[in-house]
Structure formats: structure tokens, C-alpha cells
LUMVO-863664 format. One line per 10 residues: number of its first residue (from 1); their letters; for each residue x, z, y of C-alpha. Coordinates in pm, 1 decimal. Example, Ala and Ser with C-alpha at 12.3 -4.5 7.8 and 13.67 -1.06 7.14 Angstrom:
residues 2
1) AS) 1230.0 780.0 -450.0; 1367.0 714.0 -106.0
END
This chain:
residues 154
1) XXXXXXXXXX) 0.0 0.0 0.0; 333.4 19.1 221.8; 343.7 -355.8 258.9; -23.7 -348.4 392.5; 34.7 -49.7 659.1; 345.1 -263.6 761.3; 142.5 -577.7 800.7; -131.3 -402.2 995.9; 100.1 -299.6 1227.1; 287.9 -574.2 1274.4
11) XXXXXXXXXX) -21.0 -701.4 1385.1; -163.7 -435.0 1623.8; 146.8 -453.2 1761.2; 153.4 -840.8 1852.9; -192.6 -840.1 1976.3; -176.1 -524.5 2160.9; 121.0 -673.6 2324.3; -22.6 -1015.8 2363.2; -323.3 -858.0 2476.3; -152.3 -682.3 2767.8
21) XXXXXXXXXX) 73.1 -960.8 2859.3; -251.9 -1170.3 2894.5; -419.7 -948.9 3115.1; -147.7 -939.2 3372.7; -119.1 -1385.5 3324.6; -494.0 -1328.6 3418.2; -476.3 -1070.2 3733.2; -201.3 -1279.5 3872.9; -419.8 -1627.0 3807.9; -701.0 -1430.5 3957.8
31) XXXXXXXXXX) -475.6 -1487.2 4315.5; -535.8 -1834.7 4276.2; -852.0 -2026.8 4284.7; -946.5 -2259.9 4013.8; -600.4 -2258.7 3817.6; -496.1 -2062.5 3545.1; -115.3 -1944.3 3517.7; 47.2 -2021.8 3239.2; 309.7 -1821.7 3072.0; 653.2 -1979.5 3070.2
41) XXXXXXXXXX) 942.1 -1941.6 2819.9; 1011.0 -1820.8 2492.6; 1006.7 -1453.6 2606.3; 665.8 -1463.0 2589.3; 692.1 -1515.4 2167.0; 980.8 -1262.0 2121.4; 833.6 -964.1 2330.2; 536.2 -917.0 2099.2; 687.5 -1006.8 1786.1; 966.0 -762.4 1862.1
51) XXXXXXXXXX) 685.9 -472.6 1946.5; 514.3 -591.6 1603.9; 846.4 -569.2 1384.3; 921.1 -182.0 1549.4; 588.9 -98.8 1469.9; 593.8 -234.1 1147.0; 899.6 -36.9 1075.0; 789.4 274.0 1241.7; 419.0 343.3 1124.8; 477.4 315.9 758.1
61) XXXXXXXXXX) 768.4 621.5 804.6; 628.0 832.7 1070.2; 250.3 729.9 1041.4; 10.3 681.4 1301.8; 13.5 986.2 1491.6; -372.8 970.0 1480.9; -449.5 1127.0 1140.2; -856.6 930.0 1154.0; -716.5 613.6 1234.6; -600.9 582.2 845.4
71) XXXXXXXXXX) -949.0 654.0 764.5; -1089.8 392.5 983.3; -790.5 118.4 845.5; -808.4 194.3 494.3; -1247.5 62.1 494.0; -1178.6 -199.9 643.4; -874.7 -319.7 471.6; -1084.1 -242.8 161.2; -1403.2 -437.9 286.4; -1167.1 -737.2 374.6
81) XXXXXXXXXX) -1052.0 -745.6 5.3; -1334.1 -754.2 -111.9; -1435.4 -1074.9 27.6; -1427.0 -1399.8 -153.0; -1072.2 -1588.4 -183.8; -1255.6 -1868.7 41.7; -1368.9 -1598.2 340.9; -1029.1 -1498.2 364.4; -875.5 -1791.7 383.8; -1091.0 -1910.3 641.4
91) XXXXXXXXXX) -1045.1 -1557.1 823.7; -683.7 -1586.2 792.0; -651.2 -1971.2 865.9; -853.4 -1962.9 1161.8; -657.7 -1691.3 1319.8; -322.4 -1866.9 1208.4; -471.2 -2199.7 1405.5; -560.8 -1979.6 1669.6; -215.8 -1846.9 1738.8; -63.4 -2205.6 1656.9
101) XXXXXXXXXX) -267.7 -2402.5 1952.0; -141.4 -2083.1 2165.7; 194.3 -2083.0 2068.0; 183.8 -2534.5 2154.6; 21.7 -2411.9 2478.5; 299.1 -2187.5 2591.0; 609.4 -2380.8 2437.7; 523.9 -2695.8 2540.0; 350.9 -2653.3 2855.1; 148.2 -3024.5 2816.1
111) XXXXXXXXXX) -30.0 -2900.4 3136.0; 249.8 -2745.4 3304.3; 272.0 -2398.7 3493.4; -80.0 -2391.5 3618.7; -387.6 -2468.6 3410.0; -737.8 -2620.4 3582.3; -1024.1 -2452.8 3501.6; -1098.8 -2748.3 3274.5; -803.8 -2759.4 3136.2; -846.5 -2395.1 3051.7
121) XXXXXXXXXX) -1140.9 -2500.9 2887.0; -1010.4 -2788.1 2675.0; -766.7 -2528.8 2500.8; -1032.3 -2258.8 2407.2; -1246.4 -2560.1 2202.5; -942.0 -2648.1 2052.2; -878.4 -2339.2 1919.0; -1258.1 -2275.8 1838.3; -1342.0 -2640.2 1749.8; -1155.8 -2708.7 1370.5
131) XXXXXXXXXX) -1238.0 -2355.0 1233.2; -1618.5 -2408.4 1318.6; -1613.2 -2725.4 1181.0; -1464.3 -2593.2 877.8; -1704.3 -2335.4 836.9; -1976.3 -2604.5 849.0; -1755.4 -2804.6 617.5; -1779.2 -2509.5 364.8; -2134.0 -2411.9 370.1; -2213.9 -2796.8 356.4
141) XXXXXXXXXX) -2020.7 -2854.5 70.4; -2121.9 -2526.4 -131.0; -2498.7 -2567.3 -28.2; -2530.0 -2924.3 -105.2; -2248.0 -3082.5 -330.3; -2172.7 -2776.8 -535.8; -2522.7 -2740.9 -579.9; -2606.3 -3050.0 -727.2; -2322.6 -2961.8 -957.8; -2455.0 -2676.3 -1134.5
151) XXXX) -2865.2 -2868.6 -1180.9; -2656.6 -3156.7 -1340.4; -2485.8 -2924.3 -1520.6; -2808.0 -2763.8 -1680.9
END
């Protein structure tokens, strides 16, 4: 169960840090109308995945330090197992696509330092866009194809 309290929080850490980081990108785009900063340079990747790696090698040793946060973690790591092998692939690979159209965003700057509100815009479907389509894709194929299957079958 180590390797699970390590992944947690090598993840609470990134987010929490990517989290924070975002909030001051948006204060400071606040200051300008209808743009969007946009983070520059590969010290916005290393910062949180340094945080997440310390964490990850501090919680498992010295825990927490909130003794009813393991009882909150250890449901819901227990509720996401029990999902289906197909739920948490989709859980997982939408999150990893997520993070991926993020990561393009901020390494390769295709709209430079400042985003347009529309611009803005065209990132979030990007990241939203594939993983709903897959989840149509799924139920689709499951409800109708897979379906058909099994009365063929019988």
C-alpha cells in the first residue's frame, strides 16, 4: 500500500502546486482585459513535479500529519478500485490528456505569452473534447455493438 500513499502524494502535490501557480497566472491576467497570461518556461513543469516527488517521499515516512485524512484516502482509493478496468482507464486517460494539451500549451507557446479570450477557449475544448467523445464512443459501442453480440450469441 506504500506505492499507493506515494502516488497519491505525488499527485496532491503537483496539483496543489499547479493549482496555486494557476491562481497567481490568473490574478495577474485579471490586470489585463481580454487576454490570458500564459506561463513561460520549463520552470513551470519542474516546480510541481519537484513538490510532488518530496511529498511522495515524505508522506509515506512521516505520514500526513492529519491522522482523518487516511481515513478519507483509503475509501476512496478503495471505491476507485473497484471500478471496472474500462472506468479507470478512461479516468486515468482523460486526466493524462488533460495534463498533455497543458503541458503543449505551456512548452510550446502556439499562441504566445498572452492568450485571447478565445483562444483561452479553444484550449479548454481541447482538453474536454476527445475524452467526451470517448465516453460516447464507449457507451455507444457497449450499448449497441456489444449488445447485439450477446442476442446473436443466444
Amino acid at each position: 500500500m506504500i506505492w499507493a500513499k506515494r502516488v497519491v502524494a505525488f499527485v496532491v502535490g503537483l496539483s496543489v502546486t499547479l493549482l496555486l501557480m494557476g491562481l497567481v497566472v490568473y490574478i495577474i491576467g485579471g490586470f489585463s482585459s481580454n487576454r490570458h497570461f500564459v506561463p513561460r518556461g520549463i520552470g513551470w513543469i519542474v516546480v510541481p513535479v519537484m513538490v510532488g516527488v518530496a511529498l511522495a517521499k515524505l508522506v509515506p515516512e512521516k505520514g500526513w500529519g492529519i491522522p482523518s485524512l487516511n481515513h478519507w484516502l483509503e475509501p476512496v482509493a478503495e471505491r476507485f478500485r473497484s471500478f471496472s478496468l474500462s472506468v479507470r482507464v478512461g479516468i486515468v486517460g482523460s486526466a493524462f490528456w488533460a495534463l498533455a494539451v497543458i503541458l503543449f500549451v505551456i512548452l510550446f507557446q502556439p499562441y504566445g505569452s498572452y492568450m485571447s479570450d478565445n483562444e483561452f477557449w479553444k484550449v479548454i475544448k481541447a482538453i474536454l473534447f476527445p475524452p467526451i467523445l470517448g465516453v460516447v464512443g464507449y457507451f455507444a459501442y457497449t450499448k449497441m455493438i456489444k449488445d447485439e453480440k450477446n442476442d446473436d450469441e443466444t
